[in-house]
N, C-alpha and C positions, 0 to 999 in steps of 0.2 A: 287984841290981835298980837299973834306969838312975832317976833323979831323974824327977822330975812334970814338970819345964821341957824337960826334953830330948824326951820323952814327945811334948811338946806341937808342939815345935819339928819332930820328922817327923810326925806328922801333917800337919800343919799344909802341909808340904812336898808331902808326897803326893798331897795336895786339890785342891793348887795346880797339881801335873803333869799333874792328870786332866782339870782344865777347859781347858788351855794348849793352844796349835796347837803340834805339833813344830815345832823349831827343823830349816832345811834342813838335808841332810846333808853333810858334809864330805865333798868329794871324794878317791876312793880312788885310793892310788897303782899300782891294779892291775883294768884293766878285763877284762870278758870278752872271748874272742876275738869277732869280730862274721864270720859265716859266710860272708859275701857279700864281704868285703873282702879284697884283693889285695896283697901286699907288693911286686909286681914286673911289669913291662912282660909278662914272657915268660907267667906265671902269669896273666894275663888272655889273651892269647893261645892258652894248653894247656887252658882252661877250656871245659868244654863250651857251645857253643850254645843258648840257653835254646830251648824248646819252645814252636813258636806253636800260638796256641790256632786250632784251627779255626773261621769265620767261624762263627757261628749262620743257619740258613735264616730268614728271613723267615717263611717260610707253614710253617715246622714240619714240612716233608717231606721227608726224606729222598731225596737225588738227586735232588733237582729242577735245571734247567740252571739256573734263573736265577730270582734274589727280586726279586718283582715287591712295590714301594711303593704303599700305598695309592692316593697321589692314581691311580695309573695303572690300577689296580683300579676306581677310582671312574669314570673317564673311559670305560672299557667298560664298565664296567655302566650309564651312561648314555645311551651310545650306543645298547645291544642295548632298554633300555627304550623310549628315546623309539622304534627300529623297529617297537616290536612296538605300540607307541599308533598306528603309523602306519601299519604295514599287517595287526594283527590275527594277527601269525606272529609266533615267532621267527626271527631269519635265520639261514642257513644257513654253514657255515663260507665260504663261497664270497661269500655276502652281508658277510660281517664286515666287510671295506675299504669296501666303499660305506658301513654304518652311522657306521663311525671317520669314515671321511669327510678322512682325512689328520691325524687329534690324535694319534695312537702312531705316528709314521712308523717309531718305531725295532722296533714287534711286527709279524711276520708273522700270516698268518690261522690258519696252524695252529698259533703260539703263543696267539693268542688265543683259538681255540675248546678249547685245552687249560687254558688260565684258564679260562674259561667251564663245565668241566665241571667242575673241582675249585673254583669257588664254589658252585656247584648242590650239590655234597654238604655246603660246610661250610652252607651256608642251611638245608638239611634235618637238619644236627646241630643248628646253632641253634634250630629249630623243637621239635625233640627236648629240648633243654635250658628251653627255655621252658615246656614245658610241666610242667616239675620245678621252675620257679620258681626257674630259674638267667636272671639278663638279664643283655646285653652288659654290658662295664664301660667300655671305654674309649669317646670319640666318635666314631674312627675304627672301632670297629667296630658303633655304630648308623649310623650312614652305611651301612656297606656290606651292613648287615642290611634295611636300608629298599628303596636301590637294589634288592635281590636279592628281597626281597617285591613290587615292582612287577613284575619280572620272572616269576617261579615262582609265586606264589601260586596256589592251583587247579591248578598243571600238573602232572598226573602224571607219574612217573619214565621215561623212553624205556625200552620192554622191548625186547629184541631179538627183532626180526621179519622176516621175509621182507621183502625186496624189493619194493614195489608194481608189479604190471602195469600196462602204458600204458592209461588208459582209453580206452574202445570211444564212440565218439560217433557219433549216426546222422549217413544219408548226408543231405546236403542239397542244392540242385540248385545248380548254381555261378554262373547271373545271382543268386541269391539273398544268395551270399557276395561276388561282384562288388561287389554295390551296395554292403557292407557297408565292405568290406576291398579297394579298388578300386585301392590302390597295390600289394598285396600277389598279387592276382588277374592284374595285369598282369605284372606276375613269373614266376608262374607260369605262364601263355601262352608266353611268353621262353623259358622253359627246355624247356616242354612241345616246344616248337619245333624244339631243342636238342639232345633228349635221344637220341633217334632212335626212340622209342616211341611213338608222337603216342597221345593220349589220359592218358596213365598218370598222368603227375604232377595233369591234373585230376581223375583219379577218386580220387585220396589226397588232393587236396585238397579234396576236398568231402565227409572224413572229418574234419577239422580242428574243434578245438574253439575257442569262442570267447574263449578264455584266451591262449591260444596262436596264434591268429589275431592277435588287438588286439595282440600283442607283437612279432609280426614285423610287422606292417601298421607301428608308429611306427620298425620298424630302417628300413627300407624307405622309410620318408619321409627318416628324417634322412641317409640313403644318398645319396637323391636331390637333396638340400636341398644338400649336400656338392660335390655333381657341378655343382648348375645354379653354388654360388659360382664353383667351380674354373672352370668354362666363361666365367664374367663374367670373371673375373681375366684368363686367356687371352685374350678379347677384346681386354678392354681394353689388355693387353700390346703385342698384334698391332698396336692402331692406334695406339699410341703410337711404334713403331717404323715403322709406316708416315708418319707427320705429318714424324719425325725424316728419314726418307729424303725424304720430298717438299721440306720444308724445306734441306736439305743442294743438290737439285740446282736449288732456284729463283734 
């Protein structure tokens, strides 16, 4: 049996070890191989190419051409909002470049209205999550959930449907539309004149609706508006080269 001192002296040791931070370890004169590490020029060389990771999509679709960045997201659905504040539609893919108005010169309209139909579904999953008391998280997608509520709210989903027939408008008498549409009227006289059918373009014109009327009546103006500058310019041309000749032989 060890002595009572000696007893005391490991304990005492032991107590001491358990409260103590280890002391660092002494470096070993034998490390692991490390996997990644190279002994030689050629051996980095023979070494497989590592594996690039494919980009991630942006919008989380699969074969999409091209991830479109929020703010550009944000810029169309801007534009398609304030159109339809302003004229009561949404526009058409044809209308898209007028709405942009040159802020995405780098999106064509049929990339645009291809955004425009894959944010209309994510707006309506949003809407679906919402109501499960899922809300956006990030700001970037309240922004684009607000934008897309001025736009969609109340719109029902496009069904696919036939084709609209041309609406049928009754006839009216053509001094009636003259008066109305008197650049547009004189045009038509023009061409009635023209056509070799005398009569015919004014009896389809005075089928004309007054949507379609008012829209060619201002082509019609600014056509004209066009012609009278062009003719000043000419003018003015003319007697400028006339002053120069008169001035040359005085």
């Amino acid at each position: 049996m060890p002595p009572a001192s000696s007893v005391v002296t490991t304990a005492s040791s032991a107590s001491s070890s358990d409260i103590s931070l280890p002391s660092s370890p002494s470096p070993s004169p034998q490390h692991s191989p490390d996997p990644y590490a190279f002994s030689s020029l050629d051996e980095i060389n023979a070494a497989p190419p590592a594996k690039k990771k494919k980009p991630r999509n942006w919008s989380g679709t699969p074969g999409s051409a091209r991830a479109w960045p929020t703010t550009d997201e944000a810029v169309l659905l801007e534009a398609v909002a304030a159109y339809k504040e302003q004229h009561g539609r949404l526009p058409s893919r044809a209308d898209l470049p007028a709405a942009l108005a040159g802020r995405l010169p780098h999106i064509s309209a049929e990339q645009a209205g291809k955004r425009l139909n894959s944010l209309r579904k994510r707006y309506d999953d949003s809407v679906r999550r919402l109501r499960r008391g899922t809300v956006p998280v990030t700001d970037d997608d309240v922004r684009v959930f607000r934008l897309s509520k001025r736009i969609w709210e109340g719109v029902p989903k496009r069904q696919h449907r036939r084709p609209r027939a041309a609406p049928h408008h009754e006839r009216r008498p053509f001094a009636e539309l003259e008066e109305m549409y008197p650049c547009l009227a004189a045009e038509v006289e023009a061409i009635d004149a023209r056509c070799g059918m005398p009569g015919f373009m004014r009896t389809a014109f005075e089928r004309i609706g007054d949507e379609q009327a008012a829209e060619l009546e201002a082509k019609v103006k600014r056509q004209r508006l066009a012609q009278l500058k062009a003719d000043v310019r000419r003018a003015e041309l003319k007697s400028l080269v006339l002053r120069t000749i008169i001035a040359e032989m005085e």
